[in-house]
N, C-alpha and C positions, 0 to 999 in steps of 0.2 A: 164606498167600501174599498174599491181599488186604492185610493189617495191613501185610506187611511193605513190597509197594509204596506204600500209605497214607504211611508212617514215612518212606521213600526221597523220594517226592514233594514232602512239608512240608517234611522238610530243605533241597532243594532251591529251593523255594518262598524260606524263611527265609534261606539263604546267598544268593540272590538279593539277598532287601531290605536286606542289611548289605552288599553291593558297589555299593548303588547309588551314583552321585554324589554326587545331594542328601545321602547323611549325611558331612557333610565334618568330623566328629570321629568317627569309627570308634572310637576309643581308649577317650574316658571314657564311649560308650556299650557297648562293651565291658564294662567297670568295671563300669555301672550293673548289667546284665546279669547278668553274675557275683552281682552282690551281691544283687541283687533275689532272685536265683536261691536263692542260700544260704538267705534267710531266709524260702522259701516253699517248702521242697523237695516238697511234696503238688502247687504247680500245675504241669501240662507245660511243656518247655521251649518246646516251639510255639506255644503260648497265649502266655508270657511275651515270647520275642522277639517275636510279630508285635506283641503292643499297645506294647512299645518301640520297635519302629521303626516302625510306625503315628504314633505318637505325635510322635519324633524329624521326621518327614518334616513333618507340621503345623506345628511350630515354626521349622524348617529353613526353609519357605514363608512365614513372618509370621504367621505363629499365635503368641500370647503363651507364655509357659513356665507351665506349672502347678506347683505344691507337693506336690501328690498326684495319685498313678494307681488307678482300679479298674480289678480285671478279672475279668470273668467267662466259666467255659470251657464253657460248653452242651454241650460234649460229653462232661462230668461228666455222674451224673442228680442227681435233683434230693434225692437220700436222703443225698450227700454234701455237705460244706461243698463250693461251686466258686465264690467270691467271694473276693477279695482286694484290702485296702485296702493303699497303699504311701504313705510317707513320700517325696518324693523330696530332699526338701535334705536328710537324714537317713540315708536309703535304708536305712529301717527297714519291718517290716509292722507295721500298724498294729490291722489284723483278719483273718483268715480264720474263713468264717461261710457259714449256707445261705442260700441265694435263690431265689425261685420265678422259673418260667417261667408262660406262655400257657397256658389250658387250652388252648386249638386249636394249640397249639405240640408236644405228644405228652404221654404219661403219667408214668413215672418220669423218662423219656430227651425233652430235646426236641430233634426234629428236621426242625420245619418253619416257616419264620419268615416273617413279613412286614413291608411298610413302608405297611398298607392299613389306613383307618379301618373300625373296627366287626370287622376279624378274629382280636381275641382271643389275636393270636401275639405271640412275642416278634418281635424284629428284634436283628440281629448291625452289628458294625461299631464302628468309632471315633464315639463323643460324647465332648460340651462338657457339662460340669455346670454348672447356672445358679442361680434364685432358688430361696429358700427360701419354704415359706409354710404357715399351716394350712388343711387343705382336710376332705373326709370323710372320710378319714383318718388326720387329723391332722397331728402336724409331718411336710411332707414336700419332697422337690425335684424342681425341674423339670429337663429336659436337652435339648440338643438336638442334633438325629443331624446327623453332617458328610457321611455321603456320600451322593448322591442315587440314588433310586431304590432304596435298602436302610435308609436310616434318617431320611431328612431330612424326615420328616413326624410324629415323637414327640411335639414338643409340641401339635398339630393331631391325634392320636389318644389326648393325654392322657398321654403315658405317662412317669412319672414314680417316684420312689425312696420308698417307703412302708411302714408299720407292717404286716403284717394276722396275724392270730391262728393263719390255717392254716399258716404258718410255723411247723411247729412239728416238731421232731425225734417228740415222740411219736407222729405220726402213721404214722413209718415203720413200725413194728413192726403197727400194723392195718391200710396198705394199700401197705404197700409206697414209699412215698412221699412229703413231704412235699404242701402243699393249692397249687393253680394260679392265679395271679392272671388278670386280664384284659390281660394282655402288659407288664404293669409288673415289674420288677425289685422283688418285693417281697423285705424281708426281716423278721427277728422283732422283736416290740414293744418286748423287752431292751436294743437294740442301734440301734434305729432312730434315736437322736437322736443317736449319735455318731456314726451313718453320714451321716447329710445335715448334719450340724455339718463332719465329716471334709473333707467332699468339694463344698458349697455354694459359689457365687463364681467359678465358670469354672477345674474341673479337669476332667482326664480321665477317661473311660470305656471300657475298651474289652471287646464281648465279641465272644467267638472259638467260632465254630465251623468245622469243616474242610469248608464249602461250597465245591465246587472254581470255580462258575462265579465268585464272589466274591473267592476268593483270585485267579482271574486277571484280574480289574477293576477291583479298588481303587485308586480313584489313592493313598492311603496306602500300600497294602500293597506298591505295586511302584513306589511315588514318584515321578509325576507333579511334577514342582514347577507346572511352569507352570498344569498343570489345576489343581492344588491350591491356587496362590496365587490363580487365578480364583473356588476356590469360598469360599476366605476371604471375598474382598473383596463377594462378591454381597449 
């Protein structure tokens, strides 16, 4: 019963953000939609609409267009790939791939996030992908969160797109789970230089979990323009 009101509500929620105004081309995001859809059939369809029309609504308000979209769906755990890189002038995937969460963010499953220095969680919402650079560890990139009060303090908690070793599928089979970063979006060493090559220079990010007080806040998720073009311009 719960799942199924869950499932009823997000729909609801998503056909919401595709009637809004602000997307004044319904069509080719449509299109995009479909196609992104095709070539990732492992990520939920609620994941994928919200960070397209997340995304859509930024642009729609004066936010530049990006090339590439990631997405991250936290309410994957962390034993499965829940990352996906997207091509958008191509509207190809580029990767699907594991990612860690927060330790203080939950165990296999994360389910509790923040936008607060020193607590170790991840934080959910639309970002900006920004500079690259080498740090401790090593090639990695910087981001920064768009909405306030759920993510707009990343770069101020450090939390950035990085290498680390506990990334590692074999750790699923001895504990159930891949290893927990300090609320960075980490992913594995293999992969890492195409990921922040992929996605450096102001693309999108967007990760989704089915937090209802945040689904019904976001100025992205239920398109605000006017708040939205305000928190561009700040």
């Amino acid at each position: 019963m719960y799942k199924t009101f869950r499932r009823l509500l997000l729909a609801m929620v998503t056909i919401g953000l595709f009637s809004s105004p602000a997307l004044a081309e319904p069509a080719p995001n449509s299109a995009l939609l479909k196609k992104l859809a095709s070539e990732a059939p492992a990520l939920q369809q609620d994941a994928l609409s919200m960070a397209v029309a997340a995304m859509t609504c930024a642009v729609n308000s004066g936010m530049e267009p990006a090339d590439r979209l990631a997405v991250i769906d936290f309410s994957l755990p962390s034993s499965e790939p829940r990352l996906w890189i997207f091509d958008l002038r191509d509207q190809t995937l580029l990767l699907e791939d594991f990612v860690a969460h927060g330790q203080n963010s939950g165990d296999n499953f994360a389910t509790q996030f923040s936008n607060i220095r020193g607590s170790h969680q991840s934080s959910i919402g639309l970002f900006r992908t920004e500079e690259s650079y080498f740090g401790r560890h090593g090639y990695s990139l910087r981001m920064d969160g768009l909405e306030p009060g759920i993510n707009d303090r990343a770069r101020e908690r450090a939390i950035v797109i990085h290498s680390a070793d506990y990334v590692d599928p074999a750790w699923i089979e001895r504990q159930g789970r891949i290893g927990r970063s300090q609320g960075c979006p980490a992913v594995r060493p293999e992969i890492a230089e195409m990921v922040v090559d992929s996605l450096k220079g102001g693309q999108f990010m967007f990760k989704y979990y089915p937090d209802q007080e945040w689904l019904a806040s976001s100025a992205y998720l239920n398109c605000q323009p006017s708040q939205v073009a305000s928190l561009i311009g700040r």
